[in-house]
N, C-alpha and C positions, 0 to 999 in steps of 0.2 A: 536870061531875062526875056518879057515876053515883048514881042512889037509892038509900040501900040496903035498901028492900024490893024490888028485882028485881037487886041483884046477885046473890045464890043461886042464883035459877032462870037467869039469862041467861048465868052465865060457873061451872056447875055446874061443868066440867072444870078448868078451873083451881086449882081446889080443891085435886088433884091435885100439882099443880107442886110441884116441889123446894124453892123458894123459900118454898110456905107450910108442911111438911114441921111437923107437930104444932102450928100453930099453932089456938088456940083460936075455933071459929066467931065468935064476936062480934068480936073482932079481924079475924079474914079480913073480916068486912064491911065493917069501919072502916078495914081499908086500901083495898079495893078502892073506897069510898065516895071518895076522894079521884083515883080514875086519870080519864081520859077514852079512851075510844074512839077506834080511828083506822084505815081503811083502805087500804091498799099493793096496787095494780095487780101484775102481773106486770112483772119489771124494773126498778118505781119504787125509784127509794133514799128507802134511810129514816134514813140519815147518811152520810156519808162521815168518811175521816181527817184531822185537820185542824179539822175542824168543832168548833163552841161543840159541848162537853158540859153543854145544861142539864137535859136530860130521862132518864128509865129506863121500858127498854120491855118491855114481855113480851109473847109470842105468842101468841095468842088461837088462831090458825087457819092454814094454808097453812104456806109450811118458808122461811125466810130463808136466803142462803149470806155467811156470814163472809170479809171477805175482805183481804188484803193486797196492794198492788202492788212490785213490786220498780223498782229504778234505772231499766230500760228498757219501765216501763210494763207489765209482761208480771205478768197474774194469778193469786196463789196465793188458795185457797179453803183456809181454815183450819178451816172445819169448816160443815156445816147443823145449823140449829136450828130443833125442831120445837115443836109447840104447846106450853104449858107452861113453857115455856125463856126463860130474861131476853137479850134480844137484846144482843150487843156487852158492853162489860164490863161485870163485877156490878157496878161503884160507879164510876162517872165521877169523875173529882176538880172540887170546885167550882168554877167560874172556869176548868175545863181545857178543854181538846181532846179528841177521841174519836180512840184509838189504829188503829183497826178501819173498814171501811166493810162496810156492812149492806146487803144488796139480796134484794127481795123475790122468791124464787125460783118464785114463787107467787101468787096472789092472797090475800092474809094482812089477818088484823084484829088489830092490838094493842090494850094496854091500856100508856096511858102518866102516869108521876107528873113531877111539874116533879120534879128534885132536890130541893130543899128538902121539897118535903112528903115525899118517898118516905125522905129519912132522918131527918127528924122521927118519922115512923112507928121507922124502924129504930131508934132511942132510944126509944121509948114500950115496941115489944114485943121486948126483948134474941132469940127465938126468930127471928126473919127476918135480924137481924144472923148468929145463928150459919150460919142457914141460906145465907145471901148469901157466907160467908167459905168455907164447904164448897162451894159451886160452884164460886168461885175456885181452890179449892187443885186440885178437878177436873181442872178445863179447864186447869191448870200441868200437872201430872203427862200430860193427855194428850200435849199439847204437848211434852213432855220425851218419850213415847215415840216422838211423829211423827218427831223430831230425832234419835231414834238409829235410828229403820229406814231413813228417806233415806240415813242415812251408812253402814249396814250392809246393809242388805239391796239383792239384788235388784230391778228393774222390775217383774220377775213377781210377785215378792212383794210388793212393794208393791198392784199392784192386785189382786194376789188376796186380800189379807188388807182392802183398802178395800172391796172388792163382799160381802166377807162380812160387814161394820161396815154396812154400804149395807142390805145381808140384813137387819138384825137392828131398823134403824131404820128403814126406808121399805117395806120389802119384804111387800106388800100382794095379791097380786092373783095366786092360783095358775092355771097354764097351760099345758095339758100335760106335767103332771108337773115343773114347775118352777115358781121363784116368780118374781113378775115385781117388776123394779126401777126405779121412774119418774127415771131419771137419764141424759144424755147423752154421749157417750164423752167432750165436749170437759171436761164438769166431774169426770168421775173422772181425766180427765189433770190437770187443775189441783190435784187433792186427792191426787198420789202423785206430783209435783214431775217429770213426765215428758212426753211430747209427743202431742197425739192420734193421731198416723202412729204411736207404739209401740201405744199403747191399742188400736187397732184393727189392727195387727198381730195381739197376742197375744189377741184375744178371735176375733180367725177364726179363729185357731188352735184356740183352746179349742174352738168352735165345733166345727170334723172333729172333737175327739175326742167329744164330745155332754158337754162341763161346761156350756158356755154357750149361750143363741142371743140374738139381737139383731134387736131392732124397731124402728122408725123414734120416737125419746124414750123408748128403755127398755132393760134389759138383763136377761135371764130366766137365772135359775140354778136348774142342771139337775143340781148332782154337788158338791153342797157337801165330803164327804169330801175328794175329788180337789183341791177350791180350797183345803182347808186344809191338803193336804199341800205346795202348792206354795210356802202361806203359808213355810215352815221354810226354804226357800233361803236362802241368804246372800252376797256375795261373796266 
């Protein structure tokens, strides 16, 4: 458990998180007072599907990739989650299974409550309940928009409208006149339901015309306007 005369200073940003979203200082301590610490290597899981859901986990640091496998094994990335963010679903069912497999995309630090305590808490302060239901209804609605642009739109559009979601979340590090994005072509093929040979098709493409350039674990965007118009395509 963590003390709570250094939860404040130690996990400041957290503070932050949607999850505690108006909740009152003395409370944020008193829940945070019951999580423990836990560090995630690059690649380590930090659950799979299938698995006992007895724990709730939030991001401390580094960026998790959400993910699902299909029949023949073959990997959809349903979304990253970056610091702040409650890793996998907002409220495991007790005694269930974890629908989601969670892998550390990153070298990442959570902060984890056994179930039990973490909706103990969610019954003591009714504000973390609302807050934990409004991520949920979130991450539905996104998921309901992923599921109609696979059926309607484009490849192109798909990753041009992913790299500029990419842009907006990770997109850290300007470089000549473009911004640079720490992702691999193989995981934006995974998160726009298409093949890395497309991905890397249409980004050398983009490349000759100067939207895009591409670095060995990055992708730099160079013409946002240009990737939004291509976002519009449809079948």
């Amino acid at each position: 458990m963590l003390p709570v005369n250094v939860t404040t200073k130690r996990y400041s940003t957290v503070k932050m998180s949607e999850l505690f979203a108006n909740l009152p200082n003395r409370a944020f301590n008193q829940v945070l007072a019951a999580a423990r610490p836990k560090d995630f290597a690059t690649r380590d899981m930090i659950f799979v599907a299938g698995g006992p859901a007895k724990e709730v986990f939030l991001l401390v640091s580094g960026r998790v990739r959400i993910m699902q496998f299909g029949k023949n094994a073959e990997e959809v990335i349903l979304r990253l989650e970056l610091p702040g963010e409650l890793v996998g679903e907002t409220a495991p069912a007790p005694g269930g299974a974890h629908s989601l497999t969670a892998q550390a995309d990153q070298d990442c630090r959570t902060l984890i409550w056994d179930s039990p305590a973490f909706e103990a808490a969610a019954m003591r302060f009714p504000i973390l309940q609302r807050n934990r239901q409004r991520i949920a209804e979130r991450r539905i609605r996104e998921l309901e928009d992923r599921f109609c642009e696979v059926s309607t739109a484009t490849v192109s559009s798909r990753v041009a409208r992913t790299l500029l979601q990419l842009l907006k979340q990770i997109g850290r590090h300007q470089v000549n006149a473009g911004i640079q994005i720490g992702i691999e072509q193989e995981e934006v093929a995974k998160m726009t339901a298409t093949t890395v040979w497309a991905v890397n098709q249409l980004l050398a493409a983009w490349e000759k015309l100067g939207l895009v350039s591409r670095r060995r674990g990055s992708i730099i965007i160079r013409s946002y306007n240009d990737l939004l118009q291509l976002c519009k395509a449809t079948k």
